[in-house]
C-alpha positions in Angstrom: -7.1 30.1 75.0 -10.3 28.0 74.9 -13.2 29.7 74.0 -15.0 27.3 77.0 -15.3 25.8 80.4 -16.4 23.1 82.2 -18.9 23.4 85.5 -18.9 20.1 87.5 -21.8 19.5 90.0 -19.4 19.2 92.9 -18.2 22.7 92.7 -21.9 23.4 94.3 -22.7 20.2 95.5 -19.4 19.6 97.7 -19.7 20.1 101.1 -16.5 21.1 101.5 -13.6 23.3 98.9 -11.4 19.8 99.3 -14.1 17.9 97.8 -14.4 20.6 95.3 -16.8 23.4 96.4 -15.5 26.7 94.3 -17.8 29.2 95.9 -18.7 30.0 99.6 -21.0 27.6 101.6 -23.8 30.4 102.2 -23.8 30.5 98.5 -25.0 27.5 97.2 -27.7 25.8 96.8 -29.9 23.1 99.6 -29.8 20.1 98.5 -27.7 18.3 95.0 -28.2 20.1 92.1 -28.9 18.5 88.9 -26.8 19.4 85.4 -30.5 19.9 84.2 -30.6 22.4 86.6 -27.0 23.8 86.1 -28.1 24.1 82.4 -31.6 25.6 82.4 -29.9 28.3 84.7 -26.9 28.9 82.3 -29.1 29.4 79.7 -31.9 31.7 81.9 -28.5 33.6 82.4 -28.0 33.8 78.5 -24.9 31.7 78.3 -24.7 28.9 75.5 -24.4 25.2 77.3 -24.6 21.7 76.9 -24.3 19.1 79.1 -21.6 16.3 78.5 -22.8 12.7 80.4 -20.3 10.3 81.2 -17.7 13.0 82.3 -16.0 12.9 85.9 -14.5 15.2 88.1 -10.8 15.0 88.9 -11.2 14.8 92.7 -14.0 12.5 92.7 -12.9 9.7 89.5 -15.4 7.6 91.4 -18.7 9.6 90.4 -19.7 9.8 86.7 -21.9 12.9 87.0 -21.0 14.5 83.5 -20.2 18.2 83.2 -21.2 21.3 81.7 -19.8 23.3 79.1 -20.1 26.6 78.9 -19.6 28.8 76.4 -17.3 32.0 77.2 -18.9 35.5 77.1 -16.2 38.8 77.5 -15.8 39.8 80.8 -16.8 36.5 82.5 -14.4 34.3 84.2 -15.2 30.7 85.6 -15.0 32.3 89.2 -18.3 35.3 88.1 -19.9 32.6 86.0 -20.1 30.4 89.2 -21.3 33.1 91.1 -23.5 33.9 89.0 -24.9 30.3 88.7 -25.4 29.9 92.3 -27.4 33.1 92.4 -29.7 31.9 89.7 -30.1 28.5 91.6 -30.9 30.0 94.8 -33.4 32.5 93.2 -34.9 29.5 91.0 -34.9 27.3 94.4 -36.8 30.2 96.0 -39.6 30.5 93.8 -40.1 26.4 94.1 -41.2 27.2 97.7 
């Protein structure tokens, strides 16, 4: 099992779960959010990232936006880390306001 995983920008970006969203609408972020972004809030969070350029998302081949990876912590599953992202986002978003 890999001791990572990979965070694409659609899975908060898309508008839609067929394009790739992975967590409810009300839950992410206004606007596109940048792997910058993704990563300072991964690592606010206390999770080890880096961001990999160049990478594309299955659904989308068409859109070289690059990816996260994420280093695994016990207990936390793609699904809570995600949740957990979108939280940080929308409370990071908030404070820009």
């Amino acid at each position: 099992m890999p001791d990572h995983f990979y965070i694409y920008p659609s899975y908060l970006n898309s508008s839609s779960r067929a394009l790739g969203r992975r967590v409810p609408k009300e839950s992410v972020p206004r606007g596109e959010v940048t792997l910058e972004e993704y990563l300072k809030a991964a690592k606010s969070l206390g999770f080890e990232a880096l961001i990999e350029e160049g990478k594309n998302y299955p659904r989308s081949p068409w859109k070289q936006e690059g990816r996260l990876k994420v280093t695994k912590k016990p207990g936390t599953t793609k699904a809570k880390f995600l949740r957990l992202i979108s939280a940080e986002l929308l409370k990071a978003g908030a404070r820009k306001q």
